[in-house]
Every structure is written in structure tokens, then in C-alpha cells.
C-alpha positions in Angstrom: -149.3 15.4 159.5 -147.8 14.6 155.7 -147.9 16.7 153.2 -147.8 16.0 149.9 -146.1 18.3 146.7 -149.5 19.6 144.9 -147.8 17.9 141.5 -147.4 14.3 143.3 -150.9 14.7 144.7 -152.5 14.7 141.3 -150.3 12.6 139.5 -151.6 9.7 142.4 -155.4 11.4 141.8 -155.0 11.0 137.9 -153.2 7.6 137.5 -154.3 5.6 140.4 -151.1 4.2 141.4 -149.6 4.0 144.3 -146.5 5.9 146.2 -142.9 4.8 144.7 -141.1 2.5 147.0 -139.0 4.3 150.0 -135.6 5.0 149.2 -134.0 2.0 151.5 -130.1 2.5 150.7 -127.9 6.0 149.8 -128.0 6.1 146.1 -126.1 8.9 143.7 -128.0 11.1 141.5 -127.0 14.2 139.0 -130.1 15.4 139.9 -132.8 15.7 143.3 -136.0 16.3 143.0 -137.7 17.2 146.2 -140.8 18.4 146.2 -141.9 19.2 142.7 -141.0 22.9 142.5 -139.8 25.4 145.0 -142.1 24.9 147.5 -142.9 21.5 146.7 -146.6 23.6 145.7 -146.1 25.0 142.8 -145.8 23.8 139.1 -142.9 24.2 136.6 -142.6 26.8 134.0 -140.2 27.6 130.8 -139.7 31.2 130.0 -138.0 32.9 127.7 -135.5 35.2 128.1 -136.7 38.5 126.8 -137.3 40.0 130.4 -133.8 39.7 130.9 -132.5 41.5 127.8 -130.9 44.4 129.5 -128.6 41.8 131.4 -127.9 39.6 128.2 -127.1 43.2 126.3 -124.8 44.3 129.3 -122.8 40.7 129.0 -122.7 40.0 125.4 -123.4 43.1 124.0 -126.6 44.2 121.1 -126.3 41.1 118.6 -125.9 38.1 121.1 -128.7 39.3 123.1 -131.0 39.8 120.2 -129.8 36.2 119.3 -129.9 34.7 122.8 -133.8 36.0 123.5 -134.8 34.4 119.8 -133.0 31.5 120.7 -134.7 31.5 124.2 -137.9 31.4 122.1 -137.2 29.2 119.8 -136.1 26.6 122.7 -139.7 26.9 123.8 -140.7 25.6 120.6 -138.5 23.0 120.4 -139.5 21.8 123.3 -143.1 21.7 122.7 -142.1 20.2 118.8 -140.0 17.2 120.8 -142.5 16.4 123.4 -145.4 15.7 120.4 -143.3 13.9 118.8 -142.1 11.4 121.1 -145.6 11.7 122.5 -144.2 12.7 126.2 -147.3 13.2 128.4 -146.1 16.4 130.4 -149.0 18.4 130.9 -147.2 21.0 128.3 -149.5 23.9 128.1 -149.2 26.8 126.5 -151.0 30.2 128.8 -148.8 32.8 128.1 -146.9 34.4 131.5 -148.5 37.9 133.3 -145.8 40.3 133.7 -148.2 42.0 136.6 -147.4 44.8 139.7 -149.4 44.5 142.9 -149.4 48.2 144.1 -149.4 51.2 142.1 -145.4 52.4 143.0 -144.5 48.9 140.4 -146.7 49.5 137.2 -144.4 50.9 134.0 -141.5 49.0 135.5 -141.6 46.5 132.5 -141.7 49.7 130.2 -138.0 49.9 129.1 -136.9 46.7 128.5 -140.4 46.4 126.1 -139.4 49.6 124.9 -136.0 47.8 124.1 -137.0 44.9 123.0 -139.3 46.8 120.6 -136.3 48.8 119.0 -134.5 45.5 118.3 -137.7 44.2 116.4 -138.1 41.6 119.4 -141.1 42.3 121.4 -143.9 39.6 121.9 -145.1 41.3 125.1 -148.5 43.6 124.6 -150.2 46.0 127.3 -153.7 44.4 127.8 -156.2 46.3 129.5 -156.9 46.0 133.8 -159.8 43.6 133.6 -158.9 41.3 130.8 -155.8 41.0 132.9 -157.4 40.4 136.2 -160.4 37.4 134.3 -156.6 35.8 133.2 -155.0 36.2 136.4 -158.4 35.6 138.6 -158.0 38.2 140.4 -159.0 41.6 140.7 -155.1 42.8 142.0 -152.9 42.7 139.3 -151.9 45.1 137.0 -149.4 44.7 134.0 -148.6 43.2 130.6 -149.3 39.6 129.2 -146.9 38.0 126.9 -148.2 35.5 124.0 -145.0 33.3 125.1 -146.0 29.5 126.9 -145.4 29.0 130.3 -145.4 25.3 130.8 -146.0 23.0 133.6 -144.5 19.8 134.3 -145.1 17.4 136.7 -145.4 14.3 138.8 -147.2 12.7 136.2 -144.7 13.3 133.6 -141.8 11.3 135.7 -144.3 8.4 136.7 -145.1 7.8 132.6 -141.6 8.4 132.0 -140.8 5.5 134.6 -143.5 2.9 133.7 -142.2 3.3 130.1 -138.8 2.4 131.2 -139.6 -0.4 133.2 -142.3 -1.5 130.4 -139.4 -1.7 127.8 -136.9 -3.0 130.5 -139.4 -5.4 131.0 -139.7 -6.2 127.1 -136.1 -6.6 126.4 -136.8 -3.7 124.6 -134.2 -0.1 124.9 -135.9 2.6 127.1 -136.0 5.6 125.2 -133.5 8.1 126.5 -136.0 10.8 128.0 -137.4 8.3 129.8 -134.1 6.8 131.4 -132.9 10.3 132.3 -136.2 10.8 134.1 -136.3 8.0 135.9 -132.5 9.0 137.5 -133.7 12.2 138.0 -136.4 10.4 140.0 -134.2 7.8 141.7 -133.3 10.4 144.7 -136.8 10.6 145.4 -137.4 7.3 146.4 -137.4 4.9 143.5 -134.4 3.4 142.7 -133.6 3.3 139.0 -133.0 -0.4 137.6 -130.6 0.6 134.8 
């Protein structure tokens, strides 16, 4: 029976095309991509890194983690700013993450590090009440906080548009833009050899 990563299984469902040649010789790559997350189900996400705070303030001390978790956040943006621009079809969605607990020993967990990240002036993270937090989660489990921060999701799609507009400039004489080159290395490993 073949399975197939959820983010491949759309990105064939969306764009028609067919499967990428099988890899038929060993190839180098900096990068494998196998699967399309970590099970091969799931999609990507960017965070930032204010739940990690206490761990940045333990290594680096007050001011660089204050920095680092701005910087975190302003990466997010940057991100988001670069992909619009270059108009990179990545499915970059901004839904906010759920910080949640599933039985009642985990909720207030969260509460000192938003307590810290409050007293630095730092804090995007608000308590939102049980049901408005189970209609986002769709379920009627979770408990917790919701942070106004993206999570984004890329996917299968993103490195077959990034490939056909490699091979479409290749193809043109034309320079591949350099997202689009490092994408389709990064997808070489997973069976379609990069022509660069």
C-alpha cells in the first residue's frame, strides 16, 4: 500500500501534475526532504521564540533574549514581507499558534514565562476564554492561551512552483531566481534531479 506525505497529496490534487521523476543515480544534497514534515503528515510552521525566553535569558542573559524574541518576530515578518514580494506561492498563512493543555494537571504552565515576557514589555500571548479556544482548535479538549503570532505552512506546492520556475527560466535562457534554485536542490534528494 503507498502512502503519500498529506503536503505532496494536495500539491498533485491542486496543480494536476504528475509525480517527479524517480531518483535513478546517488546524488548529493545540503538538504533531504522526506516526507514533508515529521511524519510526512503534517504541515510546516514558523514560530517565534518567546516560549523559549527563559532558555534564551539563561544563555544570553536579560537584553539578548529581549532582543532575540523581537528578532524572532520580526523574522516572521520578514518572511511573510519577502515571499509577497517575490510573489512565492507558499501557502503562507497567518492563524496564530494555541499554546493549549489536554488535562487539567497542565493548565497555568505557560503562566511564568507570559508573566516574564510581560515584565520585559514583550508579551503578544492573551488568555482567551475555553470555548473560543476550543471553535479555533475544533475541539472541545483543549485548554490554554492563543498567541496573535503566524504559524505558517509550507508545502509540496511551494517546491513544485519553485521548480517549474527554474526550469521555465532555464528553459528561457533566462537566470532562475535564487529561491527557486535552492528549492529545487533542496528537492533534488527527493527524486528530481536538479539540472543546474
Amino acid at each position: 500500500m503507498e502512502q503519500r506525505p498529506y503536503w505532496l497529496s494536495q500539491a498533485l490534487a491542486t496543480d494536476g501534475g504528475g509525480l517527479a521523476p524517480a531518483l535513478a543515480s546517488d546524488t548529493r544534497a545540503q538538504l533531504c526532504i522526506i516526507g514533508g514534515g515529521a511524519s510526512g503528515r503534517n504541515g510546516g510552521c514558523a514560530l517565534t521564540w518567546s516560549t523559549k525566553f527563559f532558555t534564551l535569558q539563561r544563555l544570553f542573559g536579560d537584553a539578548e533574549a529581549v532582543r532575540l524574541v523581537r528578532a524572532s518576530e520580526q523574522a516572521l515578518l520578514d518572511i511573510e514581507a519577502f515571499c509577497a514580494e517575490h510573489n512565492i506561492d507558499c501557502e503562507w498563512r497567518r492563524h496564530g499558534t494555541l499554546f493549549t493543555a489536554t488535562s487539567q494537571a497542565q493548565p497555568g504552565a505557560s503562566d511564568a514565562v507570559v508573566a516574564a515576557l510581560e515584565a520585559h514589555g514583550i508579551n503578544s500571548w492573551q488568555k482567551i476564554p475555553p470555548h473560543e479556544l476550543q471553535r479555533r482548535a475544533g475541539s472541545r479538549a483543549p485548554l490554554g492561551r492563543f498567541p496573535p503570532e503566524p504559524i505558517r505552512y509550507v508545502g509540496s506546492l511551494m517546491m513544485r512552483n519553485a521548480i517549474r520556475r527554474k526550469e521555465a527560466a532555464e528553459g528561457s535562457g533566462r537566470r532562475p531566481f535564487l529561491p527557486d534554485m535552492m528549492a529545487s536542490r533542496f528537492a533534488a534528494a527527493a527524486g528530481k534531479a536538479d539540472k543546474a
